[in-house]
N, C-alpha and C positions, 0 to 999 in steps of 0.2 A: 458492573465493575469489570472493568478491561484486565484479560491475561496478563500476569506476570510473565517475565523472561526466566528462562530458566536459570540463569545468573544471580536472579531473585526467588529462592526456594521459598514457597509458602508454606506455614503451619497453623494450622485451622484446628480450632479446638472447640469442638461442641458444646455447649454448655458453662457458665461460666461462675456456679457455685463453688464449693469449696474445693472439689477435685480439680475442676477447669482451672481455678485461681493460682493453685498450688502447683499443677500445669504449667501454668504462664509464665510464674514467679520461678521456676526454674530455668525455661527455656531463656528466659530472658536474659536471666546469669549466663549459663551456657551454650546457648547456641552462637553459632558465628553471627557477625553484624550485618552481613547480607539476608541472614534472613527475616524473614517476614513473620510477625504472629499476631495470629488473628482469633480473639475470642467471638465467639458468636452467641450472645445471652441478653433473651429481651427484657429483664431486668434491668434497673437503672445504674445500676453499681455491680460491678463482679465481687465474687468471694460472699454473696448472700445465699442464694439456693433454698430451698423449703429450709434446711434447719434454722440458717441466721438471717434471715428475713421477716422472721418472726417480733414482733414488737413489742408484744406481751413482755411487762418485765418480769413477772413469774416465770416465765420459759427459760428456765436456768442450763448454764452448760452444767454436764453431770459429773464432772471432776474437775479437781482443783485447777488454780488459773496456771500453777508447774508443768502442767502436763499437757498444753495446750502451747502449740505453735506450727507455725508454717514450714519450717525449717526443724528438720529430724535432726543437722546438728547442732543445734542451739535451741534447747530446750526454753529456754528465757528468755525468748526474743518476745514472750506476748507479756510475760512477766513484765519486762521492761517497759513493755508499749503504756499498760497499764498505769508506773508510775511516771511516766515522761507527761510533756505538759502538753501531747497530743492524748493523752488517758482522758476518758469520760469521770467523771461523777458518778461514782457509783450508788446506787439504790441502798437504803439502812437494810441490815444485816446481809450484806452480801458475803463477808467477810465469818469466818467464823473463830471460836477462840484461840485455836488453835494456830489461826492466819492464814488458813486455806480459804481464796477466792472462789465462790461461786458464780459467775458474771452470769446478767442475764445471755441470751444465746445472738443478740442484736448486736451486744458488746463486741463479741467475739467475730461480727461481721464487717465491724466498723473498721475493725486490726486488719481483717485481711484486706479492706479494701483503701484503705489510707497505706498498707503495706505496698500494693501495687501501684497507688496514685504517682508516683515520679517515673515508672516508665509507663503509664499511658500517657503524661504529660511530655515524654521525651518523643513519644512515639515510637518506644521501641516495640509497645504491646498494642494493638490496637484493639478497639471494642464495636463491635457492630450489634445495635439493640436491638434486633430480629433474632428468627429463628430459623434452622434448617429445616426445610420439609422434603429433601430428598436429597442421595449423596450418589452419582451413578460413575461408576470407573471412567475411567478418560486416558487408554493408552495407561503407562506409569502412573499416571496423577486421577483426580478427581474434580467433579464438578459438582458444585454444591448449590441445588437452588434452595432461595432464600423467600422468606413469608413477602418481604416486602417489593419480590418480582426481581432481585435484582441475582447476578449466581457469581460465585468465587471458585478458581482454578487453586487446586493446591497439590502440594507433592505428598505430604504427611495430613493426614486425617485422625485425630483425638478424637474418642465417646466419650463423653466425661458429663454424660447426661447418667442422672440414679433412680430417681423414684418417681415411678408411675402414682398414678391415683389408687387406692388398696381398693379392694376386690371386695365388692357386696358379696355377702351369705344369700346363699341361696333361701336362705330360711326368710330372709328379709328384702328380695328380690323386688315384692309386688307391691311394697308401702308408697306412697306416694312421698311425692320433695318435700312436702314440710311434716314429715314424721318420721323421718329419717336425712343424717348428718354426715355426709358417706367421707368426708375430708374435715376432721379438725381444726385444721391448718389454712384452709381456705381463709381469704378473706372476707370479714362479715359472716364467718359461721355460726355463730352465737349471736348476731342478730335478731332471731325472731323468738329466742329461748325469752320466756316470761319466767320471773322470780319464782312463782310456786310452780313450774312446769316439773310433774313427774320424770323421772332421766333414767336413761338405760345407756351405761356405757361397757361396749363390747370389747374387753383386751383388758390385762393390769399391770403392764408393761408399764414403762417409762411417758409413754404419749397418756394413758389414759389418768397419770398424777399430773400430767400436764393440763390437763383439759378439767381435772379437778380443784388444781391451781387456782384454772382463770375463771371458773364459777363460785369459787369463794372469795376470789376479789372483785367480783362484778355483784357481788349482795346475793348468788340465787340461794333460797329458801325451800327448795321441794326437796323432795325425799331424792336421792341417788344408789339409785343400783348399779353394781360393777361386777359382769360376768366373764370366765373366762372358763375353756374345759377342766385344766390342772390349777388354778387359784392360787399358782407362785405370781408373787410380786419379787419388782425389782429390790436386788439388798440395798443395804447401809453399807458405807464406806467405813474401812475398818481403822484403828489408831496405829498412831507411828513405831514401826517395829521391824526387827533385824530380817534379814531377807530371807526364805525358804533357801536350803538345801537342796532341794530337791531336783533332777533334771530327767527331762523330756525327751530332748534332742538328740542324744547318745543314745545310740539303741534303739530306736523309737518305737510305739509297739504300730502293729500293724493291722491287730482288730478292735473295733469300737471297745470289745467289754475289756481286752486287757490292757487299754487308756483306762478306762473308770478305774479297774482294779490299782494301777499303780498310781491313779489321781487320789483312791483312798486311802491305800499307806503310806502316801506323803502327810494325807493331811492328818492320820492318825500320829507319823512320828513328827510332822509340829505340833499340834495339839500338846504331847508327850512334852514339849519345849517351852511350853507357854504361848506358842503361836496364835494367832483366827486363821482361818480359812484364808483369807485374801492373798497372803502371802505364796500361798501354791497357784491361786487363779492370777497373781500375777504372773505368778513364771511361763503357765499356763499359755497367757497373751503374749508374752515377752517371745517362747518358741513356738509361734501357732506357725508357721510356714513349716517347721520340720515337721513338728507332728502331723499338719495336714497332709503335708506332701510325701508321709511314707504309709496312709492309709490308701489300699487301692478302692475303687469307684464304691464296690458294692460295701464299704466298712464308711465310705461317708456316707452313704443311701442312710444307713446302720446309725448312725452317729444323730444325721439328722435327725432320722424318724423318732430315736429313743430316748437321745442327752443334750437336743437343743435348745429345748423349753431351760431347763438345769442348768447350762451352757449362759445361754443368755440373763436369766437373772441374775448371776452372781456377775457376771464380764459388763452389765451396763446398768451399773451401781446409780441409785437416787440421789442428787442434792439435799443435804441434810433439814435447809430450809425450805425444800419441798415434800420431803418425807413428814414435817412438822405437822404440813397442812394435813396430808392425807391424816396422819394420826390423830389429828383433833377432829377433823369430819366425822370418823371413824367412833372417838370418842363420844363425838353427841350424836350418834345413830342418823347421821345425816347423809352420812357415807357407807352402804351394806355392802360387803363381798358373798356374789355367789360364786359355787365351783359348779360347775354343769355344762352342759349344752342346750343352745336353742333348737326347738323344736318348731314351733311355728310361731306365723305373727299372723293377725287378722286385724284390721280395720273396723271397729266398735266407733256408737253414738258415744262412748265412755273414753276413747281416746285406741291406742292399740293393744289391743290382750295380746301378751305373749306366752307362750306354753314353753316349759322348758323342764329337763330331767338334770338331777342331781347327780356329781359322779359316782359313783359306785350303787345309783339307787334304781327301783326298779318301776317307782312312779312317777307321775308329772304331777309339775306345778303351775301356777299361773301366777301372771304379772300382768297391771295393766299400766302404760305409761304413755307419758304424752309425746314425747320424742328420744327417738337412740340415736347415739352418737358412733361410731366404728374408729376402733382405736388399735382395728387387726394391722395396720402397717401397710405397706405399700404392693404392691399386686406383681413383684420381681418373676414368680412362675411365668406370667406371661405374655413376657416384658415383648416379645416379638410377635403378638396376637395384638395388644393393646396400644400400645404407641406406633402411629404413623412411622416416623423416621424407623425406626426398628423393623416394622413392617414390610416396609418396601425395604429394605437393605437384603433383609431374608428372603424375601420374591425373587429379587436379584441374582441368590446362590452366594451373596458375599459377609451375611452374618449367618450364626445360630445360636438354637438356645442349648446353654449349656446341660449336660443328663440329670444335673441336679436339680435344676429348676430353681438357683438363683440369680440369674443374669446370662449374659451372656459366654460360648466357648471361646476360652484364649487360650495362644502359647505361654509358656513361661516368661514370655518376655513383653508379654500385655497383646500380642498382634491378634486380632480376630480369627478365628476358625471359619474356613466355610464348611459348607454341608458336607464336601468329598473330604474332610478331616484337616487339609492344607492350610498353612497359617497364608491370610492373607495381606502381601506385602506395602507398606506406607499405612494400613488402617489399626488403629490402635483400642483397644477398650481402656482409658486411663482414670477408672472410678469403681465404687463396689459392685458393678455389676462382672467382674473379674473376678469376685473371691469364690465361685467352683474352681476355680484353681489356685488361686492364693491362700484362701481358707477366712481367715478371719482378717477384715478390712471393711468395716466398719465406724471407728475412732479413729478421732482425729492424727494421731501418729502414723498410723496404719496407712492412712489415705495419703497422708503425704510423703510417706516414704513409697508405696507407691506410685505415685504422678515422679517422684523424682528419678526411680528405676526404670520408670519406659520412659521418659524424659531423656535418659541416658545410652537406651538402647538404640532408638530412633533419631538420636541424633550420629551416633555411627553407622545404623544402616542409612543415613541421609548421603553420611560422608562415601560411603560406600558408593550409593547408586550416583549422587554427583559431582564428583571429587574436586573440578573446578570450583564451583558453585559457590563450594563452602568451605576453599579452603584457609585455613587458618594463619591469620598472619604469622 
């Protein structure tokens, strides 16, 4: 691919799942018409990414179809999509009584990516079905080479790349490939699971009722074990009810325990109201930028280590018709929860024993099963150890990883950190690997009101660094 002029600003967006889409779908509104944008995702369709490229129609989005859109001000644009006569057919009971959508998570790929079909067709977004395997400074711009040999010049550089492969236990290190399942999500992961196959699933998060999901709709019949250290599962969503009082953002506290403290006498004085919980954890998400942003490093260190497990179950709440399944597995002893940790795994004629301790207990246990599945999540600590492009950017001196160990160091305004603390200028992190400083960005609202705020910042430092270029009619 031949340089562009500088007349012709290129915007090059790495990755081109949900973050990328949301990306695009902005730039595209906003930026001037000279410039150039360039998604780079060897996927066939943008706006799918590990979440919505999933085809499982058990892999349900995990909130209602309201709360789901591209666009942070128009909450309804998916709503809409939904009943227009570009809407899929929904799957029986996706819907629930109360009229809350639960769309498979495929659904929700198909919106974004029939969302962006008129400007790939106009050409104002283009799509290049490779991948970056390396980004090296170029003067002002960057040079991106590309899997399929070929390299693009650009002025602005988007990461909008999220999840690594999650990170084997060490405890489970030395199993061989077919008695360990290191990516649920993969395609053909359940291929060689036989119906009565004994199952160890690792995590009881959101991924592993997913993965319980699509073993009760594929008929298996063997016993399932689901361990995690603390044995919180994701909640239930709660009924329709008047909003907390409560607030965060004023005043905000500054160490981990006196957030819990005033998270619990909010929820003690809704309680007092007739409230549930949800109504504070929503507020909760609603100010997570203030409250993150007035904890300094060592109160998130704090936050993480002690109230994120806590944190997280209640903030990424289960589909009600996936909650069903687990409840019924669970009901016919098909489905056991342990609380503990692994201890070891060995390789038996019987399949793999594994040894594991109870929490708070002072013995071990054994289990023998035929294959674990790892449903710990994706391997964000060592997101510039494990992934090439990340890798070499940080060799470079022009990323790093952030002190939290969930992605990558940015400005406030999405610009990469390098090692000597300096944001570095045109290079962008536009996806969750930015919430050590965002905080919570995660859900879908989150994500795309961030790609739309460095969306917005990088197009005035564009204006900035090339004023001809891009100027506006």
């Amino acid at each position: 691919m031949t340089d562009q002029s500088p007349q012709t600003p290129t915007l090059a967006i790495i990755g081109g799942g949900l973050s990328g889409a949301a990306l695009a779908y902005r730039l595209a509104l906003d930026a001037p018409p000279a410039a150039r944008i360039v998604v780079i995702e060897p996927r066939g369709e943008l706006g799918r990414g590990v979440a919505y490229s999933t085809p499982d129609p058990d892999h349900r989005l995990n909130v209602p179809h309201t709360k789901m859109s591209i666009r942070t001000d128009d909450m309804a644009h998916f709503a809409r999509w939904l009943a227009s006569p570009a809407g899929p057919t929904l799957p029986a009971k996706s819907a629930t009584l109360a009229g809350h959508i639960f769309a498979p998570r495929t659904v929700f790929g198909d919106y974004v990516a029939d969302t962006l079909a008129p400007f790939l067709a106009q050409g104002r977004i283009r799509h290049l079905p490779t991948e970056a395997t390396d980004i090296t400074p170029d003067g002002t711009r960057y040079r991106i080479a590309l899997a399929d040999g070929d390299t693009l010049a650009a002025d602005t550089v988007f990461l909008a790349l999220t999840h690594p492969a999650p990170a084997i236990p060490a405890q489970l290190a030395g199993l061989q490939a077919d008695a360990l399942i290191p990516d649920a999500f993969a395609p053909g992961a359940f291929a060689k699971v036989a119906k009565t196959d004994r199952l160890l699933v690792v995590g009881t998060g959101l991924t592993s009722a997913d993965i319980l999901a699509t073993l009760d709709r594929q008929g298996h019949a063997g016993p399932i074990h689901v361990i995690s250290r603390h044995g919180w599962r994701s909640k239930p969503h709660g009924p329709a009810q008047p909003e907390t009082e409560a607030d965060f953002a004023t005043g905000p506290a500054t160490t981990a325990l006196a957030l819990l403290r005033h998270v619990r006498r909010a929820l003690a004085l809704d309680a007092a109201k007739g409230l549930t919980w949800h109504a504070v954890f929503d507020r909760l998400r609603a100010q997570g930028p203030a409250i993150w942003g007035a904890l300094p490093l060592a109160e998130r260190q704090r936050f993480l280590r002690h109230l994120r497990s806590l944190w997280d179950v209640h903030r990424f709440r289960i589909a009600p018709q996936t909650l069903e399944v687990v409840e019924r597995l669970e009901r016919a002893r098909r489905a056991t929860f342990l609380t503990g940790r692994l201890v070891s795994a060995d390789l038996g004629p019987d399949g793999t024993r594994l040894t594991w301790r109870a929490r708070g207990g002072a013995g071990l246990s054994t289990l023998t099963v035929d294959r674990i599945i790892l449903a710990t999540g994706p391997d964000h600590a060592r997101i510039t150890e494990t992934v090439p492009l990340f890798r070499g950017l940080a060799a470079k001196g022009v990323v790093t990883a952030d002190p939290l160990r969930l992605g990558l160091a940015t400005s406030p305004e999405g610009l990469a950190i390098q090692p000597s603390g300096t944001p570095r200028a045109g290079l962008y992190v536009a996806s969750p690997l930015a919430r050590g400083t965002v905080g919570e960005l995660m859900g879908v609202p989150e994500v795309t009101g961030w790609a739309e705020r460095v969306a917005r910042h990088a197009l005035i430092a564009l204006e900035d660094r090339l004023p001809q270029a891009v100027e506006r009619p």
